[in-house]
Residue frames relative to the residue before (quaternion, step in Angstrom):
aa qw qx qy qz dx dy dz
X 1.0000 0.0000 0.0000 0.0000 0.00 0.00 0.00
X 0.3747 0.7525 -0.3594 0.4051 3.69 1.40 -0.79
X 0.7768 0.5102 -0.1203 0.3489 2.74 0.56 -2.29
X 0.7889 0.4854 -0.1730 0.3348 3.98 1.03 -0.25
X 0.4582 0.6991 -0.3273 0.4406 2.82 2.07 -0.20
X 0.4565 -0.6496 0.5493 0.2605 3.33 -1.19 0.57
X 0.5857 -0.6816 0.3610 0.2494 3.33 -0.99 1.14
X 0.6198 0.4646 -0.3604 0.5197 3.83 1.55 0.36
X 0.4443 0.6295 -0.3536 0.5304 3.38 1.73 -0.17
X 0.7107 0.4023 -0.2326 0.5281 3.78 0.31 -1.22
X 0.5791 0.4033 -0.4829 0.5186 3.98 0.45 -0.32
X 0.6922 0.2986 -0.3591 0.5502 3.68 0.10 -0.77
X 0.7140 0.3604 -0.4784 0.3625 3.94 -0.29 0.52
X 0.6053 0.6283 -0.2630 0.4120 3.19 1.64 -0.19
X 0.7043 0.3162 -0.2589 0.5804 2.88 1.77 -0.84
X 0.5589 0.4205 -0.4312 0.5701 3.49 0.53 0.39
X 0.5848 0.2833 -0.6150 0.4467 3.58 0.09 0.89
X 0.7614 0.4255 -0.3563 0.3351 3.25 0.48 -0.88
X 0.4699 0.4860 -0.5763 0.4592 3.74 0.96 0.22
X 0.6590 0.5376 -0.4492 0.2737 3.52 0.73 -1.01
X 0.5557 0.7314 -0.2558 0.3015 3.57 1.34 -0.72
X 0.7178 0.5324 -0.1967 0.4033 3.07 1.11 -1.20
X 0.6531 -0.5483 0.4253 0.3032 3.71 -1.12 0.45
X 0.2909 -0.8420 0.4252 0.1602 3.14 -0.67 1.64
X 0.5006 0.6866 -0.4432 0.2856 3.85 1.40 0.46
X 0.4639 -0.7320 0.3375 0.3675 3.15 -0.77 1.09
X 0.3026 -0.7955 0.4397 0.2867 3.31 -1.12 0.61
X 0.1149 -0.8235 0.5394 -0.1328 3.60 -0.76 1.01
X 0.7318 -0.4638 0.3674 0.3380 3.77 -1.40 0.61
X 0.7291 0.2597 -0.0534 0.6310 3.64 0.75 -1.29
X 0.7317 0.2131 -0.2117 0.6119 3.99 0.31 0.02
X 0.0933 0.8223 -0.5598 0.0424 3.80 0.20 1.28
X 0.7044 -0.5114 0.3831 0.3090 3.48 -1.28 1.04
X 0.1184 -0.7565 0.6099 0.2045 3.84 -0.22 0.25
X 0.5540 0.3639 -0.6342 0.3979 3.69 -1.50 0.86
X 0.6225 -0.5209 0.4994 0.3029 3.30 -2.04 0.28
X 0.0611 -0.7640 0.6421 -0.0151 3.60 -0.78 1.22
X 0.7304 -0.5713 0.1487 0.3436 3.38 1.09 0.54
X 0.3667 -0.5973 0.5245 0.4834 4.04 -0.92 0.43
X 0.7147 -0.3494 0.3887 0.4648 3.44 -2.07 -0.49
X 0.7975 -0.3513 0.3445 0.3492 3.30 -1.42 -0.14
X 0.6621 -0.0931 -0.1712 0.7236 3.29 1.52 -1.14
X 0.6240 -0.5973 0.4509 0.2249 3.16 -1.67 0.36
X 0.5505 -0.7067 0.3733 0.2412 3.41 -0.37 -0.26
X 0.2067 -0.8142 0.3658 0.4008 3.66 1.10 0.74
X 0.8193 0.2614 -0.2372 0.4519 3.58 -1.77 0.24
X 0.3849 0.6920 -0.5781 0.1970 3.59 0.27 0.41
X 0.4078 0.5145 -0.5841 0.4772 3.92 0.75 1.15
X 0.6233 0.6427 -0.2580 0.3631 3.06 1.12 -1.01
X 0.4121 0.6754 -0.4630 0.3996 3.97 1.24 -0.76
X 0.1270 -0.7760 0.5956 0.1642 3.09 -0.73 0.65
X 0.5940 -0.7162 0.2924 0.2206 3.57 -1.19 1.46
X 0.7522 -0.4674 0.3075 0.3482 3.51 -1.13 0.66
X 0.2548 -0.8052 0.5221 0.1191 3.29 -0.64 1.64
X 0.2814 -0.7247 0.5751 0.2548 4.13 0.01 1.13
X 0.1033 -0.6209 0.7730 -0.0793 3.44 -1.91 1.60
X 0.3527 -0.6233 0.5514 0.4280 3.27 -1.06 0.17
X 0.0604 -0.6257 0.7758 -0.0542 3.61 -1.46 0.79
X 0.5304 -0.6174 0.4704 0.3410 3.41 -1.65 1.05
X 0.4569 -0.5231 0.6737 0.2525 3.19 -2.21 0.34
X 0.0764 0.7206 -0.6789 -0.1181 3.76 -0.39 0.88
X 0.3476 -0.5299 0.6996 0.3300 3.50 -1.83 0.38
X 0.4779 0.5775 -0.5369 0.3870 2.92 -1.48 0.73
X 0.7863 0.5750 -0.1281 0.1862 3.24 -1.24 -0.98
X 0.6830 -0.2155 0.3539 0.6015 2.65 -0.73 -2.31
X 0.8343 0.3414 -0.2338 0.3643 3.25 1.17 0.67
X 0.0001 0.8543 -0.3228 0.4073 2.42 1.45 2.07
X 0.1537 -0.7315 0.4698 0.4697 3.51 0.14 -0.04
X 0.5053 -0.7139 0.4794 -0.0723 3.58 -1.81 0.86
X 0.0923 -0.8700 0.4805 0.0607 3.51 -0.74 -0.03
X 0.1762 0.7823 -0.5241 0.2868 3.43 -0.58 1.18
X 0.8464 -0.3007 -0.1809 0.4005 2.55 -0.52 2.31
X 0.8376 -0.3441 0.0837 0.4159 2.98 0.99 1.14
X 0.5462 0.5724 -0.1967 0.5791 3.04 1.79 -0.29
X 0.4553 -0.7505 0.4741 0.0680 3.50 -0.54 1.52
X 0.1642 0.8129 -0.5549 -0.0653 4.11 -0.28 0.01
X 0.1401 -0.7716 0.6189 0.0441 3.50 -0.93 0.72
X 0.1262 -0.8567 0.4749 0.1570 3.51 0.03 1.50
X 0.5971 -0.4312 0.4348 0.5182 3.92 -0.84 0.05
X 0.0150 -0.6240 0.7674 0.1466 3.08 -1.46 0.18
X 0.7569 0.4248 -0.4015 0.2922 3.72 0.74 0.40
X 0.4125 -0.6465 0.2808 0.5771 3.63 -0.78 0.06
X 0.0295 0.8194 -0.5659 0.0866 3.53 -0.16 0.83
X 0.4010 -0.6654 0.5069 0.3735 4.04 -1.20 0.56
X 0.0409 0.7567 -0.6454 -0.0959 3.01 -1.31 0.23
X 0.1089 0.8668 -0.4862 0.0197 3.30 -0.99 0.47
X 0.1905 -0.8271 0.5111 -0.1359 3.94 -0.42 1.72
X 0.1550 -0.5428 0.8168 0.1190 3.63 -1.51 0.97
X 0.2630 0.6265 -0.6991 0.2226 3.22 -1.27 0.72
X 0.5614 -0.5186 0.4859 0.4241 3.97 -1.41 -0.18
X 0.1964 -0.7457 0.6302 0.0903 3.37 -1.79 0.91
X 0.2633 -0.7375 0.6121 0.1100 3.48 -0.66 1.17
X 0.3368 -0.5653 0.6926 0.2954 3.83 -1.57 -0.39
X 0.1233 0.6445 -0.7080 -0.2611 3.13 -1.91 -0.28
X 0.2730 -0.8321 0.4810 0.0409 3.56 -1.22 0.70
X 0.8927 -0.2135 -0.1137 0.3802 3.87 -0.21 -0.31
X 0.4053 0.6841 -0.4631 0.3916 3.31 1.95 0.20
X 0.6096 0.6030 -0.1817 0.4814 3.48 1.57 -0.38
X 0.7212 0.5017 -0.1657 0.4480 3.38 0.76 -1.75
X 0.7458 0.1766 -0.4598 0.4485 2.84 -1.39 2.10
X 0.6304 0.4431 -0.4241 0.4759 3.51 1.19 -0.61
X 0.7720 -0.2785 0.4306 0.3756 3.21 -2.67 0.35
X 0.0967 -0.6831 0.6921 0.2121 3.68 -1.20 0.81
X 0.7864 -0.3262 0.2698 0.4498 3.85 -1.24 -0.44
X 0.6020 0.3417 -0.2824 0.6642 3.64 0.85 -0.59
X 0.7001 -0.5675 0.3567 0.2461 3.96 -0.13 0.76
X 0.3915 0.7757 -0.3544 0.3457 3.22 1.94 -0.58
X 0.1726 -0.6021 0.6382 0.4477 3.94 -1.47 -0.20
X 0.6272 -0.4825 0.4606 0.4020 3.40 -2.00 0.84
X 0.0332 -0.7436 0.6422 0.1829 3.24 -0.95 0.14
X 0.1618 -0.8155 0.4574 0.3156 3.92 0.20 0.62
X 0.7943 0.3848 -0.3277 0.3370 3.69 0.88 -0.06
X 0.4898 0.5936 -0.4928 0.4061 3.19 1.37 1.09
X 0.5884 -0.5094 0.4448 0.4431 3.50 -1.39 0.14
X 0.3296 0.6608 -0.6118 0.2836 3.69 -0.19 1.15
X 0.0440 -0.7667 0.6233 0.1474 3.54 -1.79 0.45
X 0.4821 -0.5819 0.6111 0.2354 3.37 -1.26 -0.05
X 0.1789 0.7716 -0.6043 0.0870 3.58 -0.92 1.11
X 0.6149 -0.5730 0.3656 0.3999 3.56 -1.17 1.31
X 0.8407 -0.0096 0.0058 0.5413 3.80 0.66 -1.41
X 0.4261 0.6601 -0.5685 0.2439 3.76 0.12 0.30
X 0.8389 -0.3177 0.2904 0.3331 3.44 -1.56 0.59
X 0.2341 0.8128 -0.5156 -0.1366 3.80 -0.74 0.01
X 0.4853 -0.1785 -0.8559 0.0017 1.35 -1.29 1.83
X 0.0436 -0.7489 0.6606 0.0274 3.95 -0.89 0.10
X 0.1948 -0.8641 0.4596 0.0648 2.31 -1.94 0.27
X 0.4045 -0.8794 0.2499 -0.0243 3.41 -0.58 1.39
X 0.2053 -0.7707 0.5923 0.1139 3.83 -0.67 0.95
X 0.2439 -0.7726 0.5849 -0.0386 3.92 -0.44 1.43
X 0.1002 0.7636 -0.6377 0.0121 3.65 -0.24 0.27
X 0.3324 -0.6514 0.6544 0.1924 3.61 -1.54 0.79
X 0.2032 -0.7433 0.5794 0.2654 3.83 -0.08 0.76
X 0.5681 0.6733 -0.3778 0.2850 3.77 0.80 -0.56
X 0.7456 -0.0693 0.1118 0.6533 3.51 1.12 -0.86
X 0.8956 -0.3946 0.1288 0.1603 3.60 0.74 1.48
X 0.8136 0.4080 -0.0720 0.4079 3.05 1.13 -1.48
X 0.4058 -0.7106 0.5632 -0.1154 2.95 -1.50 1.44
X 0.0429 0.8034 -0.5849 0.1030 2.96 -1.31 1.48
X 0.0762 -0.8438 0.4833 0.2204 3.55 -0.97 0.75
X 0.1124 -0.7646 0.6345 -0.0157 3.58 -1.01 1.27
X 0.3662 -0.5421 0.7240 0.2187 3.06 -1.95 0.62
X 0.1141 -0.7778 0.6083 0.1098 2.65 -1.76 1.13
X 0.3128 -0.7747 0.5123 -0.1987 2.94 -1.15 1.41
X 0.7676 0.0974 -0.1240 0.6213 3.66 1.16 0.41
X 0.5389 -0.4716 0.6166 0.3272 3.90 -1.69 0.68
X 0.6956 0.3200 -0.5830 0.2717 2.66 -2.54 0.79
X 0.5032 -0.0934 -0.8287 -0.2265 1.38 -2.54 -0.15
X 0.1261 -0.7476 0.6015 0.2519 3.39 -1.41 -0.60
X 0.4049 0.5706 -0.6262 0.3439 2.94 0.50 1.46
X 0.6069 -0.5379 0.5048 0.2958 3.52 -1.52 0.42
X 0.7834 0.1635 -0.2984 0.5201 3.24 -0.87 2.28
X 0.7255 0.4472 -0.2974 0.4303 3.48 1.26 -0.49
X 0.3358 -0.8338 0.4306 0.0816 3.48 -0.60 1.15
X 0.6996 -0.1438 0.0374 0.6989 3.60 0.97 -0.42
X 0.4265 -0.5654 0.6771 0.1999 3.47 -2.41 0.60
X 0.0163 -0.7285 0.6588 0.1871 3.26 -1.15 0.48
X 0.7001 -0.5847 0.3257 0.2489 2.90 -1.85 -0.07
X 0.3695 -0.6895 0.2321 0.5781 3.41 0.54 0.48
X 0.5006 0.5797 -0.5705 0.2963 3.98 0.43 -0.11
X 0.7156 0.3563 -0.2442 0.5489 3.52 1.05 -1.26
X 0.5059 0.4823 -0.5310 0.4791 4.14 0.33 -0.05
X 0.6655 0.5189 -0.3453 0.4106 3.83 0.86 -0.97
X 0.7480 0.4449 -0.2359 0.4323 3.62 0.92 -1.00
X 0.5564 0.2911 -0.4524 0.6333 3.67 1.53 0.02
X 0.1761 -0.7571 0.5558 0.2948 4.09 -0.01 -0.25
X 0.1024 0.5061 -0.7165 0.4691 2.44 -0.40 2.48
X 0.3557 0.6468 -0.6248 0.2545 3.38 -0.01 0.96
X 0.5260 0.5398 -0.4042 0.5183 3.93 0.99 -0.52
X 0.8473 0.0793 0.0998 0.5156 3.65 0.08 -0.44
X 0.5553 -0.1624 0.7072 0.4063 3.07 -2.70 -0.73
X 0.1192 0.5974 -0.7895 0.0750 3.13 -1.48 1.09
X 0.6885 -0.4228 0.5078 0.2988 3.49 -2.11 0.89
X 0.1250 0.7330 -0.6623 0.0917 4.14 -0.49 1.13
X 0.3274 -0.4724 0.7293 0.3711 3.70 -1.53 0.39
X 0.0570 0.7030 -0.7061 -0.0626 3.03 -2.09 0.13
X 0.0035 -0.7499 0.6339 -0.1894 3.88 -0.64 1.61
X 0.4681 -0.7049 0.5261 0.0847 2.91 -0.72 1.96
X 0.5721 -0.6441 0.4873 0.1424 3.45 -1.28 0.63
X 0.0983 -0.8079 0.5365 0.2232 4.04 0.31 0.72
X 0.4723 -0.6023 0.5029 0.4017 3.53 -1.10 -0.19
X 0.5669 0.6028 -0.3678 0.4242 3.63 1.19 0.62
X 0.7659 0.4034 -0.1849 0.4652 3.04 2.07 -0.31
X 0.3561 0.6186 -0.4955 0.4950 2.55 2.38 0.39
X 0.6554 0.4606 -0.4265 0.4200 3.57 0.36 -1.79
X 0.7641 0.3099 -0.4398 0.3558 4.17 -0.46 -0.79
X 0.3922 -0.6152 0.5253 0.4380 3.52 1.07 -0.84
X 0.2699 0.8159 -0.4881 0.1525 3.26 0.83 0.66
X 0.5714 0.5527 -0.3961 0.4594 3.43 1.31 -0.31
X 0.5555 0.6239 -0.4480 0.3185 3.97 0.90 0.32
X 0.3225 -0.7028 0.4778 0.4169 3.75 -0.34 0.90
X 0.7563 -0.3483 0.2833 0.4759 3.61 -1.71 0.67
X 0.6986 0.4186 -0.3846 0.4345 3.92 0.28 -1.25
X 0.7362 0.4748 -0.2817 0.3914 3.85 0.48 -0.24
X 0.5254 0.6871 -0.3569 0.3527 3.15 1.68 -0.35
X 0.4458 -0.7018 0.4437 0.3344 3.52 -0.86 1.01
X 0.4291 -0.7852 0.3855 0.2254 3.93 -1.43 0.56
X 0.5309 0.6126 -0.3440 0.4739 3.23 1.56 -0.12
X 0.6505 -0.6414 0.2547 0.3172 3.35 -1.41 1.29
X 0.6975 -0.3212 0.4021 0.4987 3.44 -1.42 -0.10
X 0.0887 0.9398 -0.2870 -0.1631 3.56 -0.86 0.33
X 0.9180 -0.3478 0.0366 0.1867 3.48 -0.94 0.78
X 0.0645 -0.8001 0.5013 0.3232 3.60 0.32 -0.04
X 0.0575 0.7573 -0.6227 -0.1884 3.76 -0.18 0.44
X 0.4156 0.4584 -0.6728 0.4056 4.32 0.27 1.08
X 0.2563 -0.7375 0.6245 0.0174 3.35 -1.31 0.88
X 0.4382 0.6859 -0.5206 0.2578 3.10 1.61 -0.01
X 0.1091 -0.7615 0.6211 0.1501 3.59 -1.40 0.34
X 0.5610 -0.5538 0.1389 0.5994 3.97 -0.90 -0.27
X 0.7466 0.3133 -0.4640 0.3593 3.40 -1.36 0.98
X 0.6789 0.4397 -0.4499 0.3785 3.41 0.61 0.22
X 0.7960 -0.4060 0.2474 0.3746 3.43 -1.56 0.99
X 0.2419 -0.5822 0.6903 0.3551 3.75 -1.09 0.56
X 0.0473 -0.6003 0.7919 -0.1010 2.76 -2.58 0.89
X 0.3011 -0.7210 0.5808 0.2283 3.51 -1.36 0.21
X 0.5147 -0.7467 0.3495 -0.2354 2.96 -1.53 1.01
X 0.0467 0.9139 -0.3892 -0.1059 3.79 -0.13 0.59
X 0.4340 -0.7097 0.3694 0.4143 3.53 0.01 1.14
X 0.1910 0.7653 -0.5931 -0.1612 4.12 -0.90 -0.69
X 0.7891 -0.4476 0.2383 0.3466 3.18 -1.53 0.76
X 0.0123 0.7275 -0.6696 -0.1491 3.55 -0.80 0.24
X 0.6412 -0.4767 0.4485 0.4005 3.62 -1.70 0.01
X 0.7667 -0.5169 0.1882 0.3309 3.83 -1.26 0.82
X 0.7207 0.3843 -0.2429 0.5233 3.47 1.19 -0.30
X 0.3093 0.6922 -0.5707 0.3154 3.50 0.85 0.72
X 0.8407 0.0421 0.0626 0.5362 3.50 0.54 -0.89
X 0.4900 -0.7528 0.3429 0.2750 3.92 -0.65 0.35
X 0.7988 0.0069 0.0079 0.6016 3.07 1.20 -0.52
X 0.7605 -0.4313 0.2914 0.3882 4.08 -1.31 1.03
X 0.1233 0.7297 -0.6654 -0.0980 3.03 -1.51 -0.42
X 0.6068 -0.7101 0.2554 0.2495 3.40 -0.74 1.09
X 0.5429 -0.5226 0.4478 0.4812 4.22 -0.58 0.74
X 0.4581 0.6204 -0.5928 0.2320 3.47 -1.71 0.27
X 0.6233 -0.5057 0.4619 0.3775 3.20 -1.58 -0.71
X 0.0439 0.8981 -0.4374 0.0141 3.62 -0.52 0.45
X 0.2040 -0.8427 0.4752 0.1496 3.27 -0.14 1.79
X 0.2302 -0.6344 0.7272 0.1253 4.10 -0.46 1.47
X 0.2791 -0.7106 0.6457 -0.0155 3.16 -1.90 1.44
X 0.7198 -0.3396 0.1373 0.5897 3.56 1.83 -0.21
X 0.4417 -0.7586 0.4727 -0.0770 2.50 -1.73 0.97
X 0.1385 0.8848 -0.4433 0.0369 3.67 -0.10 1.23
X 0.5586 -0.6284 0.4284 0.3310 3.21 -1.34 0.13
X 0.6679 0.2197 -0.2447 0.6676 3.92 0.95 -0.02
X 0.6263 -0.6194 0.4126 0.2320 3.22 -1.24 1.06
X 0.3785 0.7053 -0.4764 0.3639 3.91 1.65 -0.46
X 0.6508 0.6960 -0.2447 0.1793 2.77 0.58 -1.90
X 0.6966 0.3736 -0.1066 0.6031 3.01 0.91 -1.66
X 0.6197 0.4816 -0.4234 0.4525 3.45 0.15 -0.28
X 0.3880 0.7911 -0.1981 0.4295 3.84 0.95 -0.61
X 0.8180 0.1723 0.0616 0.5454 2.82 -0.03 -2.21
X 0.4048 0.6341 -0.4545 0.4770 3.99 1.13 -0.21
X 0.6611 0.5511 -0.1946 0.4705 3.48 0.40 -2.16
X 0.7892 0.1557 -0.3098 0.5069 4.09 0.12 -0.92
X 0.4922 0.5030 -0.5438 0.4572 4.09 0.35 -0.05
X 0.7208 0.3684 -0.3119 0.4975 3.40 -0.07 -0.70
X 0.7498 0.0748 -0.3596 0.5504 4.36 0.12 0.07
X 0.5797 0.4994 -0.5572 0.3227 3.84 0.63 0.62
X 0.8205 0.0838 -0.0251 0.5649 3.16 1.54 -1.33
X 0.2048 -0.8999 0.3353 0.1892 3.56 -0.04 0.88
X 0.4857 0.6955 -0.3300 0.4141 3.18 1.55 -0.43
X 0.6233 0.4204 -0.3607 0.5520 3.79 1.68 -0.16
X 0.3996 0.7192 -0.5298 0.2059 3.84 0.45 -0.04
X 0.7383 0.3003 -0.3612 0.4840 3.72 0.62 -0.87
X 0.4771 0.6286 -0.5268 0.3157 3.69 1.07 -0.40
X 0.8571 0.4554 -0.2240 0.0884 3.52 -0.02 -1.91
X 0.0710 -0.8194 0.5684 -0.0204 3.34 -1.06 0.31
X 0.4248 -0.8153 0.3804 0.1005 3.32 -1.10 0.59
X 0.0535 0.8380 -0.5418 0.0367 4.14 0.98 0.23
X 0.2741 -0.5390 0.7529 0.2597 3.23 -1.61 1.03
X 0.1014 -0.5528 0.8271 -0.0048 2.88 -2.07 0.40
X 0.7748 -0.1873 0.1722 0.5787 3.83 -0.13 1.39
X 0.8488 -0.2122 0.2357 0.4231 3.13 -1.31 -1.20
X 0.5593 0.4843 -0.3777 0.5568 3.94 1.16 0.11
X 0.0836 -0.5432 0.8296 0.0981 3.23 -2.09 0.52
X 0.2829 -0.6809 0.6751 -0.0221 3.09 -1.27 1.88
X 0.0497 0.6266 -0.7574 -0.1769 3.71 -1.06 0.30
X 0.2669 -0.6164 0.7215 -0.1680 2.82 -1.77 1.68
X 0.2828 -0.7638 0.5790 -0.0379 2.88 -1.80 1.03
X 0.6450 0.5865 -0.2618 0.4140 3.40 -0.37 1.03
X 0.4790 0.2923 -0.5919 -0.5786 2.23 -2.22 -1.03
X 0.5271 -0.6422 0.4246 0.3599 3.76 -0.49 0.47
X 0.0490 -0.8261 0.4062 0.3875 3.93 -0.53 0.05
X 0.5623 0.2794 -0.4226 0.6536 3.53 1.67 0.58
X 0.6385 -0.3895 0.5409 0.3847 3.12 -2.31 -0.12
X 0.7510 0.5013 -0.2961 0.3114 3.20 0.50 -0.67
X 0.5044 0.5193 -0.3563 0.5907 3.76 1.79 -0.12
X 0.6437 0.5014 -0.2693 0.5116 3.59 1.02 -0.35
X 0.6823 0.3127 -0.3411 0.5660 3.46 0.76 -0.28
X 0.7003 0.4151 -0.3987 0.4222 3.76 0.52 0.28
X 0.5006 0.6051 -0.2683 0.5579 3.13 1.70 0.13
X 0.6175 0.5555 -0.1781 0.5276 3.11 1.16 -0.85
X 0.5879 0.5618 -0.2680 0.5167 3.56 0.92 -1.25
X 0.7374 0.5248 -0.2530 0.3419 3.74 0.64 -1.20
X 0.6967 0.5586 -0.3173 0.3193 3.21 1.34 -0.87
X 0.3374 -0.8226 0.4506 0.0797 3.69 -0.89 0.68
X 0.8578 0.2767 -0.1004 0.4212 3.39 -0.82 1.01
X 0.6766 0.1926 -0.2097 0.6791 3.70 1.76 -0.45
X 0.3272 -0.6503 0.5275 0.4379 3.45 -1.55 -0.15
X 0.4835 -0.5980 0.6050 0.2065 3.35 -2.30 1.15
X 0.1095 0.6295 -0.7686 -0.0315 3.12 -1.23 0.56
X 0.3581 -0.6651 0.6461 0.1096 3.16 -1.36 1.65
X 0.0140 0.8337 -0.5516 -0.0209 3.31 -1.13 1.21
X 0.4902 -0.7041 0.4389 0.2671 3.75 -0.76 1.55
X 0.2036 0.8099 -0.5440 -0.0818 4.05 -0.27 0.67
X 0.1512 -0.7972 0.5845 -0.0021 3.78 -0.66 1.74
């Protein structure tokens, strides 16, 4: 039967399979197609060189982009907490059919930054990708929905698909979301990046009711405190001797003021538990932080 068609007959069945091929999700600014649709004409030189997304803590609003969604029938419920997560699954790219336009967080795509796309993670968050095939690791913020294809777990950008080479395709990636506990210790640095200097000190004694003041962290010996915490400014709201204590005052900041939830934290220091806010990367973002808080005293402390 082939054999009788008319050679304008078979071009139109050719192109009607291949529409039939194609993915039937709609494509859109905030719900981008996943597969490679190509880089720009030119490229940008050194783009191994980009250096990878530097996790901060930033709120988790509900709402937004982290509403829950639909696409093609397929229900998604993003997090709205700061919660780990962590997924082997395939990683796809997208690239200039995208670049310049509005992503889901309101952001513009940028295809040669260190950014990803994820069906339900936090926006914004942040994310460690690893290629298990040959090793390499990338961190990206994510900042926009998809993929939405079956098996694919997150889109990258083509700067960061280039640094895992996975540009030819979907390839097999880990992916482990970034908590805001591994921002505050730095826990999200690999051992070679880990700083060498001891755990350190709170030297403010301020606790609640006593006068704010400001402060310089210094080194203390290894059992001062159990575990890092990242350089910056840090406004400490008080200081106790049983870990309740702090836990307490954590528990009402967070339903008096909510804008401090992703900040706080708790650090022994010896025989005190400080809850701290932050980190800050000037004194001066710390003293306007400080200014905001209500009802305890801030003392901005300097920790190097």
């Amino acid at each position: 039967m082939l054999n009788r068609l008319t050679p304008g007959l078979m071009i139109a069945l050719a192109l009607l399979a291949g529409c039939a091929s194609r993915s039937t999700v709609p494509a859109s600014p905030a719900s981008p197609t996943s597969g490679p649709d190509g880089p720009e004409a030119v490229i940008p030189p050194d783009l191994q060189k980009v250096p990878d997304a530097a996790p901060k803590l930033e709120v988790i609003r509900k709402g937004g982009p982290n509403k829950s969604y639909e696409i093609a029938g397929t229900r998604y419920e993003p997090l709205t907490e700061d919660k780990p997560l962590v997924e082997r699954g395939l990683a796809s790219w997208y690239g200039k059919k995208f670049h310049g336009r509005q992503t889901a967080s309101g952001e513009i795509y940028n295809m040669y930054a260190m950014t990803a796309a994820h069906p339900t993670m936090p926006i914004p968050s942040y994310a460690r990708v690893r290629n298990p095939a040959n090793g390499r690791e990338v961190l990206l913020r994510i900042n926009d929905r998809g993929p939405f294809h079956r098996g694919r777990i997150i889109d990258l950008s083509y700067t960061a698909a280039l640094k895992l080479d996975v540009l030819r395709g979907v390839a097999p990636v880990e992916v482990e979301r970034i908590t805001y506990e591994d921002i505050r210790a730095g826990a999200w640095q690999r051992e070679g990046e880990q700083r060498t200097e001891e755990p350190p000190v709170f030297a403010a004694e301020a606790a609640v009711g006593a006068a704010p003041r400001e402060t310089t962290v210094q080194a203390a010996p290894p059992a001062a405190a159990p575990r890092d915490a990242a350089r910056g400014f840090w406004v400490q709201l008080g200081a106790f001797g049983k870990l309740d204590g702090a836990e307490a005052l954590r528990a009402r900041l967070a339903a008096e003021q909510g804008w401090l939830v992703p900040l706080l934290a708790i650090f022994k220091d010896r025989q005190l538990h400080r809850l701290q806010a932050g980190p800050y990367a000037t004194r001066e973002d710390a003293r306007v932080a400080a200014a905001r808080v209500q009802g305890v005293p801030a003392v901005v402390v300097e920790r190097r």
